[in-house]
C-alpha positions in Angstrom: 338.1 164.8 213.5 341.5 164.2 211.6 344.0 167.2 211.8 344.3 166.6 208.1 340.9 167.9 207.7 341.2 170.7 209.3 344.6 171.3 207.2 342.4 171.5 204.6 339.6 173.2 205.4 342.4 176.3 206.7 344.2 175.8 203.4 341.0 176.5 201.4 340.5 179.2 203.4 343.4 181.0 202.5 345.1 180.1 205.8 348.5 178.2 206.1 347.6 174.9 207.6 351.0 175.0 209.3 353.9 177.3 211.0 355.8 177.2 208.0 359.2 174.5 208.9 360.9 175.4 205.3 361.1 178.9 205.9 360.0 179.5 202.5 361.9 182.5 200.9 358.9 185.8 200.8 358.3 186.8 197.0 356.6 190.2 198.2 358.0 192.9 198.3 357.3 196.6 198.9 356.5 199.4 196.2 359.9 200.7 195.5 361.1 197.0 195.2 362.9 196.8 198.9 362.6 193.8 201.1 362.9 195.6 204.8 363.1 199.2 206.0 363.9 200.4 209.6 361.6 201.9 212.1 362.3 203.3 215.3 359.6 204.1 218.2 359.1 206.5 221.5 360.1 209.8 218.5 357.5 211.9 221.5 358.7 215.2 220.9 360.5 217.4 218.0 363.6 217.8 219.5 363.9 213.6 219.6 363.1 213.7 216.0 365.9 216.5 215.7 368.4 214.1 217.2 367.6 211.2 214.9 367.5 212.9 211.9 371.4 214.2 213.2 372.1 210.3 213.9 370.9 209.3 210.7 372.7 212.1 208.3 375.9 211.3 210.5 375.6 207.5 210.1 374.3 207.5 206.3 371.1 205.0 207.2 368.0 205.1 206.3 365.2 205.9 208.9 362.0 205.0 207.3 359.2 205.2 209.6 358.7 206.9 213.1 355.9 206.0 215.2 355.8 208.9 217.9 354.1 210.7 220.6 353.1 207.5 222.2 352.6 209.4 225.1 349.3 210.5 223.3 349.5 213.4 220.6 347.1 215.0 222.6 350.1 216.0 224.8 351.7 218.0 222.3 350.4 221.7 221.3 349.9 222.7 217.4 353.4 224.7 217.6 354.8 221.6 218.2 352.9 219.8 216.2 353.4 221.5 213.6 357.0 221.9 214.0 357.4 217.9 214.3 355.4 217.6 210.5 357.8 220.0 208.8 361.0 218.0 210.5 359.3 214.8 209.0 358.7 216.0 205.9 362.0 218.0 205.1 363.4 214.5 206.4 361.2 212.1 204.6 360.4 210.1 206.8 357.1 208.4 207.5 355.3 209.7 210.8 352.7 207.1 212.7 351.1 209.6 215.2 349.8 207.6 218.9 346.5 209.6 219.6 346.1 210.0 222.8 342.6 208.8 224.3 342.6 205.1 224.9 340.8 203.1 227.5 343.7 204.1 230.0 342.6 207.4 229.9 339.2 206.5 230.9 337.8 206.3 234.7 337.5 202.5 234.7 340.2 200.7 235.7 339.2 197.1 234.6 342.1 197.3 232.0 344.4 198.0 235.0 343.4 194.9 236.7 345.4 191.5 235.9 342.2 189.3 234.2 341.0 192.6 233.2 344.0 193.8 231.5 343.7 190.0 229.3 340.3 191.8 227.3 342.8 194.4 225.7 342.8 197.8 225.5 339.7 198.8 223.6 338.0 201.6 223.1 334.5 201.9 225.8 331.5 203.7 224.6 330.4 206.3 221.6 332.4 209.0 223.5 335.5 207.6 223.4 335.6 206.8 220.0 334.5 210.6 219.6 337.5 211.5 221.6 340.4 209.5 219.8 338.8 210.5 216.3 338.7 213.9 217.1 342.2 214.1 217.9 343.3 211.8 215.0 341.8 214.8 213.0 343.4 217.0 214.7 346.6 215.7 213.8 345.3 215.2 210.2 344.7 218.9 210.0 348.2 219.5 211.4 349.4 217.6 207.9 349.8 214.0 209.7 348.8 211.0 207.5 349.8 207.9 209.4 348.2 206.8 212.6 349.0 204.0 215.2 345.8 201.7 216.6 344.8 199.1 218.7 341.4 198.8 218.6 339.5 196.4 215.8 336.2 198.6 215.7 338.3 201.8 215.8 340.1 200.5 212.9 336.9 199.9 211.3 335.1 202.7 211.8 338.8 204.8 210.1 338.5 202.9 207.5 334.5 203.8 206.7 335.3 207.4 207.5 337.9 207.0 204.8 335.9 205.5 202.2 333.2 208.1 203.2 335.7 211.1 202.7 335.8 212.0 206.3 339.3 211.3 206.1 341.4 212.0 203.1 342.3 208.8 200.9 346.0 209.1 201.9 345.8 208.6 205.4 347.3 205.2 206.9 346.4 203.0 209.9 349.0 200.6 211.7 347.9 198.1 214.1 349.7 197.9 217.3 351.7 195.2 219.1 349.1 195.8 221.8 346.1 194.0 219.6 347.8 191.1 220.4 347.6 189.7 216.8 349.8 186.5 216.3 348.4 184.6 213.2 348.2 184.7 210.0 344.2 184.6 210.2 344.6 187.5 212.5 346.6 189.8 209.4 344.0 188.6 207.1 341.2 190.1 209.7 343.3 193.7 209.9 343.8 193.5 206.4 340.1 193.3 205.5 339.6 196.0 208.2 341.7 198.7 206.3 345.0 198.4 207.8 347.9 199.2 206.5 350.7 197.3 208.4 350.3 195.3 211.5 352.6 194.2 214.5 352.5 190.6 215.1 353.2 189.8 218.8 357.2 190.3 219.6 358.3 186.6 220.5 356.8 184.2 217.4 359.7 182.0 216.2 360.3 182.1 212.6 358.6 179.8 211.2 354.9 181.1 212.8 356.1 184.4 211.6 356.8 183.3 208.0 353.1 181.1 208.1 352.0 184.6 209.2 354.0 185.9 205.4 352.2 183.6 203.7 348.4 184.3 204.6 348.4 188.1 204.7 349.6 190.4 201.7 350.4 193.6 204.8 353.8 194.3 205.4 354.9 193.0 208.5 356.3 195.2 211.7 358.8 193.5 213.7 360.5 193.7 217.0 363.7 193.1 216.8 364.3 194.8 219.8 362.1 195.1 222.5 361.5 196.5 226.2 362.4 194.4 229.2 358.7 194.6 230.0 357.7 192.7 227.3 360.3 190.3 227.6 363.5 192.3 226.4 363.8 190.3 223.0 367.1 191.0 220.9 367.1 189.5 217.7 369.6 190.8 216.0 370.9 187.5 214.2 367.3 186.6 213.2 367.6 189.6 211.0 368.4 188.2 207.8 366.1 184.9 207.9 363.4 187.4 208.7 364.2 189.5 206.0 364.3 186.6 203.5 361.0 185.2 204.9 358.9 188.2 205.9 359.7 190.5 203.5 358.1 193.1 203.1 359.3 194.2 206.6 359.6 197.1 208.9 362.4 195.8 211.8 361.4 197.7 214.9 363.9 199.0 217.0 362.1 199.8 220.8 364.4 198.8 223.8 364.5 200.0 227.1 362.9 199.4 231.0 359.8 199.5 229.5 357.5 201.4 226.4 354.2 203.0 227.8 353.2 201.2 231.0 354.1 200.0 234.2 357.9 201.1 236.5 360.4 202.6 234.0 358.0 203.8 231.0 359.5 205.8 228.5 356.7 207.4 226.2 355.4 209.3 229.2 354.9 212.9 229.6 357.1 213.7 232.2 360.5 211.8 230.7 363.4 214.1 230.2 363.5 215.4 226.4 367.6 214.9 226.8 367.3 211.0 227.6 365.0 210.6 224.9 367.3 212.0 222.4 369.7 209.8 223.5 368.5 206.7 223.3 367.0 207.9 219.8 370.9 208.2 218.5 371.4 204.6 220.3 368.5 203.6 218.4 369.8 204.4 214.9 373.0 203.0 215.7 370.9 200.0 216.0 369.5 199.9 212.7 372.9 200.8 211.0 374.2 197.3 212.8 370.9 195.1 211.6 371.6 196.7 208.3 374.9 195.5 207.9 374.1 192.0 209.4 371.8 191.8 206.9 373.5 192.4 204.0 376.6 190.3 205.4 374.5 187.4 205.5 371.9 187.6 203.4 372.7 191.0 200.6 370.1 189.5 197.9 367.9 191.9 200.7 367.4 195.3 199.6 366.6 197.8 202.2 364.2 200.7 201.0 366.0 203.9 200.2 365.1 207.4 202.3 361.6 208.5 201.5 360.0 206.2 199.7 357.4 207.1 197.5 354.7 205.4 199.4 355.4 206.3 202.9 352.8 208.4 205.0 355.5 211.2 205.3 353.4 214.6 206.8 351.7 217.3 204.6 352.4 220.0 206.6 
């Protein structure tokens, strides 16, 4: 079988038959007009959101989108809750709530194994799906609209709840760097699934990530800096060619030992509220510096303004 063939038969698909080389220039863009906004992860607790709203005023840039309690929103109590939505909202800024039962919180311990940990973190049995769904509604009650998942048949049993009416028409799902997604036939899956942005895998070079553009209409989410356990990618200086080729873009902003597993962990229960907070101000200084490398470089970009209309920002 020629390659050729298969070009075509991917092209007809809808596919790109290659990475794409030219680094073709995106024509999408998102609603307000904006090429990139900024989001910054591990926002587990209100008084981190406190301190990156602070950073943010101080610094005059935009935070668009936080994707918090990683740790599992199940760890948090409807005070706090409650007072994390009103921040959000009086803030503008997009919330992406982490439920908290996933397979890790399960007695098997397949996932925990090194083959086993290769067949992704999925959801096992009816009652787990009962469990994360119950406390996505939770949150939904609570005035949260966007929500962070991994799973494939989680995603599309949301999205038939939603077109049911379980769960309001406004409500948002973002696929997780943990699916492991890394094509542009993967987007295209998610996409007809119901989501509503989805992570790519954090170390694609830019032309796999712009063939990934060019079969997939979702915005993209994308590391630009990311936890030593994952491989501790800074790409900085990519930031304007993925700007130019990926827009629309969130740039995610996520460093440190490591995210939610393994030595060093931040989005755990037990790490201090103060070093949090910290590193929340470091991250925002972050995106003020991608900002302006950006619009050095490249300025044709525009980056979205502070609550944009279509953000999932809380309804509390």
């Amino acid at each position: 079988m020629k390659m050729d063939r298969v070009s075509a038969a991917m092209a007809r698909a809808g596919i790109p038959p290659r990475d794409a080389y030219d680094l073709p220039t995106s024509s999408a863009r998102f609603p307000d007009g904006a090429w990139y906004r900024m989001e910054v992860s591990g926002v587990e607790r209100p008084e981190v959101l406190e301190a990156l709203v602070d950073e943010a005023d101080r610094r005059r840039v935009p935070i668009h989108r936080l994707i918090s309690t990683v740790m599992g929103a199940t760890l948090l109590d409807k005070d706090e809750l409650r007072r994390f939505a009103r921040l959000a909202a009086d803030a503008r800024m997009e919330v992406i709530i982490t439920p908290g039962p996933r397979s890790a919180w399960d007695t098997g311990r397949q996932v925990a194994t090194p083959e086993g940990a290769l067949s992704g973190l999925r959801f096992r049995g009816s009652d787990q799906l009962r469990y994360v769904i119950t406390d996505i509604m939770r949150a939904i009650e609570l005035g949260f609209r966007g929500f962070l998942v991994i799973d494939e048949g989680l995603l599309w049993l949301l999205n038939e709840l939603k077109q049911r009416g379980d769960i309001p028409a406004d409500v948002v799902f973002k696929v997780s760097i943990y699916a492991g997604h890394a094509s542009a036939a993967g987007g295209h899956v998610l996409e007809m699934l119901g989501a509503g942005t989805f992570n790519p895998v954090a170390d694609l070079s830019l032309p796999q990530l712009a063939s990934i553009r060019q079969g997939t209409n979702l915005p993209l989410d994308l590391h630009i800096y990311l936890a030593e356990s994952f491989g501790g990618y800074n790409r900085f200086y990519d930031a304007p060619e993925m700007a130019r080729c990926c827009a629309p873009c969130y740039f995610k902003i996520e460093p440190g030992p490591a995210c939610a597993a393994g030595p060093g962990a931040l989005y755990k229960p037990w790490t201090s509220v103060e070093a949090l907070a910290a590193l929340a101000r470091e991250k925002v200084k972050y995106a003020q510096i991608i900002h302006e490398l950006i619009q050095e470089n490249y300025p044709e970009a525009q980056l979205s303004e502070r609550g944009a209309k279509d953000l999932a920002i809380p309804k509390p």
